[in-house]
N, C-alpha and C positions, 0 to 999 in steps of 0.2 A: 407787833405780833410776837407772840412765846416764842423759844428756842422751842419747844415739843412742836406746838402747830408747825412749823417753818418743814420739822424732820418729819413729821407725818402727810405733808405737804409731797415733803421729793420723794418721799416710799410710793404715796400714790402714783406719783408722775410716772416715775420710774419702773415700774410692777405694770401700767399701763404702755410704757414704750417697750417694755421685753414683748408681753404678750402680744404686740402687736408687728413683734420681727419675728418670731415664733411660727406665728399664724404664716407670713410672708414665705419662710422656708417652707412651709409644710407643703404650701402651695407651690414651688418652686421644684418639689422632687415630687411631687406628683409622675407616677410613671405612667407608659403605657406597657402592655405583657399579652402576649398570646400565647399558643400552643402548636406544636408540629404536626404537620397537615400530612394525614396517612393516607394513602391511593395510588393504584398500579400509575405510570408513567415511562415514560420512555429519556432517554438522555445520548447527547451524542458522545462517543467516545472516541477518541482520537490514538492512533497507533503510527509508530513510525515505519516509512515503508521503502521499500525497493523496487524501481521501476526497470523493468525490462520491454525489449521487442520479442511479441511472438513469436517470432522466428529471426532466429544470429548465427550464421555460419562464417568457418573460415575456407576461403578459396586459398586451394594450394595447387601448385606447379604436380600437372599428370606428368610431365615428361621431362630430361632433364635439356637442359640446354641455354643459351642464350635468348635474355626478356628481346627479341625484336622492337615490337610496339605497344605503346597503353595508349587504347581508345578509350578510358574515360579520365576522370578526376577525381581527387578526394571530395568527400562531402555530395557527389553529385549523385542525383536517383536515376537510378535507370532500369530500363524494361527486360522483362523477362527474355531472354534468349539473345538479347543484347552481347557484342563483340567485347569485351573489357583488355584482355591480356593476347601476346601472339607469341609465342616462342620459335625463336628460329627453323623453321621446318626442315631446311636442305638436306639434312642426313636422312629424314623421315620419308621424304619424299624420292630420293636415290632407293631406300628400302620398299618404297612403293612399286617401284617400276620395274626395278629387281624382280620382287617378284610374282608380279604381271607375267614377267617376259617370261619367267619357271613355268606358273600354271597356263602361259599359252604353248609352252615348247609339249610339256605333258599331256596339253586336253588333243594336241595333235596327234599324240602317241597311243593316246586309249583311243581314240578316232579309228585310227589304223589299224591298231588291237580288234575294236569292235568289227572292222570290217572283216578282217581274218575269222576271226568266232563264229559271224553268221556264215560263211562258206564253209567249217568245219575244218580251217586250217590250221589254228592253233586251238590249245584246251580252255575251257571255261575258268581254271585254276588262275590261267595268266592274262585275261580278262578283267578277272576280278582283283590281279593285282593291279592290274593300267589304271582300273577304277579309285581303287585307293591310293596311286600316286596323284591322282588328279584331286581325289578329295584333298588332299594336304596341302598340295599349290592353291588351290582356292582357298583352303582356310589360309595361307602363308598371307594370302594378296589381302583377307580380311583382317589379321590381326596386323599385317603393317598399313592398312589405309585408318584403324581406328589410332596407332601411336600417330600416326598422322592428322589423327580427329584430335588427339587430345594437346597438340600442341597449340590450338584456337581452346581459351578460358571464356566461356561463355556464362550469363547470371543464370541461374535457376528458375528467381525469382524475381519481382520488380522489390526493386529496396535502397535502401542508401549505402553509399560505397564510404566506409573508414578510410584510414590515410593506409600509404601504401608501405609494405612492406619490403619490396623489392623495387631497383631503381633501373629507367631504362638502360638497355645493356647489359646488365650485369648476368653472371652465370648463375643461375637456378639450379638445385638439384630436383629430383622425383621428390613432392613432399613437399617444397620450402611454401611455407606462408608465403601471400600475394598480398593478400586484405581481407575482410573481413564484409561481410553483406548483410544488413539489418534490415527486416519488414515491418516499419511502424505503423503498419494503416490500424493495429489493434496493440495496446499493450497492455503488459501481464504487470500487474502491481502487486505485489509478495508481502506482506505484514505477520505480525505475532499476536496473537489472542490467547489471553490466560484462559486457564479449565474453569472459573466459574462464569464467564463471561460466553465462552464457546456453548456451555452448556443450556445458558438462557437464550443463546442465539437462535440452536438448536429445538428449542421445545416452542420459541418463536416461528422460527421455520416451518415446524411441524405443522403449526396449527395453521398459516397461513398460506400454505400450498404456493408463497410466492417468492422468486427468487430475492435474497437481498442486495437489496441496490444499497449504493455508498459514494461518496463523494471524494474528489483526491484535493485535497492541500497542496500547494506547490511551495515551493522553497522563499518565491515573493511574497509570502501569506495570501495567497489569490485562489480562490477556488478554480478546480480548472472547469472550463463550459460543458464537460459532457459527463453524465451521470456510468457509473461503472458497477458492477455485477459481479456478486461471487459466486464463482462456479467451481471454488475448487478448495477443498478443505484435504491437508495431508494425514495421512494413515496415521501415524504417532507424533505424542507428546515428546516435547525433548526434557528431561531429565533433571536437567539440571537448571532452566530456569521456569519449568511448570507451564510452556506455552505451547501451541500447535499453530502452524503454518498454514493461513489464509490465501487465495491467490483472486484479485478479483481482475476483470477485462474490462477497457476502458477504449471505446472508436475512440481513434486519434486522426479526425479528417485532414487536420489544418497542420500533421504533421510536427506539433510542438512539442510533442514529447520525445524525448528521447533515449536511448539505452541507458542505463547505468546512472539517472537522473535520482533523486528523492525527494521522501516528501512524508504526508502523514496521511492515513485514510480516515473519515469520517466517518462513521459507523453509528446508527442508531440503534440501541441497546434497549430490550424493553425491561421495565422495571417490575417486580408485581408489590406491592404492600411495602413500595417506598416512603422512607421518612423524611421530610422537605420541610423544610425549615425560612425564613430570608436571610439573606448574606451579613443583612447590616444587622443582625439580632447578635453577633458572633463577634469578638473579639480574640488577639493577639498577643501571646506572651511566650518569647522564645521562640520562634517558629511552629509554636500549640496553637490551634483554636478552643476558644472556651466559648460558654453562655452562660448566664445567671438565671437559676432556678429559683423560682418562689414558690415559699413549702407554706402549709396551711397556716402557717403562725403570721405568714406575708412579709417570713425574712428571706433577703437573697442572698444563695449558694453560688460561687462559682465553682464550675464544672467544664471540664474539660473533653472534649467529645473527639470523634473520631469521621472524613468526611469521604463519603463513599465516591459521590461522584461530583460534578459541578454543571451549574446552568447558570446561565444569564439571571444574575439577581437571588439566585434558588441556591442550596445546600441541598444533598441529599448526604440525611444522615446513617453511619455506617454503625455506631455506637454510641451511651455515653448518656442519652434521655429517652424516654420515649412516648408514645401519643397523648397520655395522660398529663407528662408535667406543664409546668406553666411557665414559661419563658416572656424574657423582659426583654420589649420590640424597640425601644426609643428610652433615653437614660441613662446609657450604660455608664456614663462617663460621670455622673452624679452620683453612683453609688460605689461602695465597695462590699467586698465579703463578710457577711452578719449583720447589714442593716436592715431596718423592720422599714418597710414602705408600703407608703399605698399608692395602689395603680387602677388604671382602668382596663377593663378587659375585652381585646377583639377577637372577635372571633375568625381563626385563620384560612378558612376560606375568603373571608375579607378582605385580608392582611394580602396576601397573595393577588389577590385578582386585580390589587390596585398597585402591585409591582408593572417595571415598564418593561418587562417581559415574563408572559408564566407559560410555560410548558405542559400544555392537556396529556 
């Protein structure tokens, strides 16, 4: 065989094996590419929050004196009108009887008075005084039987007793903290909602004449079992970080919540003419999310977007594309910025409904 035949020989061969690794890539970057799926939707937004009891008083010492006894215990729930504190009464009780004995020596003396008056032996002037020394002895007997009422610290309310403040024996003044008294059968969970979020809460609200309900997060990531209610939006924005204060109510049967606890509230947010994207269409650089946009030429752009909210699987987009462009689903990682591809194209209702979770 000729040296030409031989080299006309491996050109063929050769011209045959490129275009056939050619072919191979072409098929190998074959993409897939959808587009961002525009429609009201709703998303849950999470907020950090503040759990209080309905109701948290502190019991303090009415009267001054020695703590006698403590009928109850820290931590223990107890019934309304319930005995908790006693303060040594003996001085209160000596001012009891005191004066008892005043308003009985006096009510004897306007007695006497009276009996004079009706016969016309003394004036009605000193009658009417007899009467006002006796009104004073009876108020004397009343205001020392109630420092006498108040050296017994009774609950108000049924609720749970805090640790205690004062120890048996010790001297109390009028005033001094005992403890503290919490009512968890309902609690008030306190969060922050920005102004454009209040605002869509609000024209939600409107429209649905129904209260919103919301769920609490607890600190174990555990939802807690009972669904909770906002009933209480405050008067003003604060200033300086652009939010207004939420308060929602939450039955607390089983008593597990407790004051001063935290956690996040769950909040359903409606959307209207949200941009929703999938998650896995989205890449990472620097802590940016990007996407790759294919322009009518069928080269891809990367672009960098902005991400309003988040769902299971779902982006909701804040900025950056919008319903028109054409985004690359499957691929990413085969292509870079300014390559010409061809892809196939789903259409993103599609795309979506065959995620393993999509948000109506």
């Amino acid at each position: 065989m000729s040296l030409l035949a031989l080299l006309s020989l491996c050109a063929l061969y050769c011209g045959t094996g490129c275009s056939e690794e050619k072919k191979e890539v072409a098929e190998k970057v074959r993409l897939v590419a959808t587009s961002p799926l525009l429609k009201d939707t709703t998303v849950s937004k999470q907020y950090v929050a503040q759990i209080h009891s309905v109701q948290r008083i502190e019991l303090r010492a009415l009267e001054k004196g020695y703590l006698e006894k403590i009928y109850v215990d820290e931590g223990q729930h107890v019934q309304q009108g319930q005995l908790m504190f006693q303060i040594k009464p003996t001085i209160y009780q000596a001012e009891l009887k005191k004066s008892q004995a005043e308003a009985n020596y006096v009510g004897l003396e306007y007695q006497n008075t009276k009996k004079l008056a009706d016969k016309n032996i003394v004036s009605g002037s000193e009658l009417a005084l007899a009467q006002a020394k006796f009104d004073k002895a009876s108020a004397d007997v009343s205001l020392a039987r109630t420092h006498l009422q108040f050296t017994t610290v009774r609950a108000p309310f049924s609720g749970i007793m805090d640790h205690f403040q004062g120890r048996l024996g010790s001297l109390v003044d009028e005033g001094d903290l005992l403890t503290t008294l919490s009512d968890n059968s309902k609690m008030w969970v306190y969060f922050n909602v920005p102004e454009a979020e209040y605002l869509a809460y609000q024209a939600h609200a409107k429209a649905s004449d129904n209260a919103q309900k919301v769920k609490l997060l607890m600190a174990n990531n555990e939802v807690f079992n009972q669904p909770g209610v906002v009933q209480t939006i405050e008067a003003d924005f604060n200033n300086e970080t652009g939010n207004i204060a939420f308060r929602a109510t939450f039955p607390n049967p089983d008593a597990l919540l407790r004051n001063g606890e935290t956690g996040s509230i769950l909040m359903t947010v409606p959307l209207k003419n949200a941009l929703i994207i999938p998650q896995k269409a989205t890449f990472e650089i620097l802590e940016k999310k990007y996407v790759f946009v294919v322009d009518k030429s069928n080269v891809v752009h990367q672009r960098e977007i902005n991400i309003g909210s988040e769902m299971p699987d779902l982006y909701v987009i804040k900025s950056g594309i919008t319903a028109t462009d054409r985004i690359l689903l499957e691929g990413l990682r085969k292509v870079k910025d300014g390559d010409k591809v061809t892809y196939d194209y789903r259409a993103p209702q599609a795309v979506i409904s065959h995620l393993k979770v999509y948000s109506e």
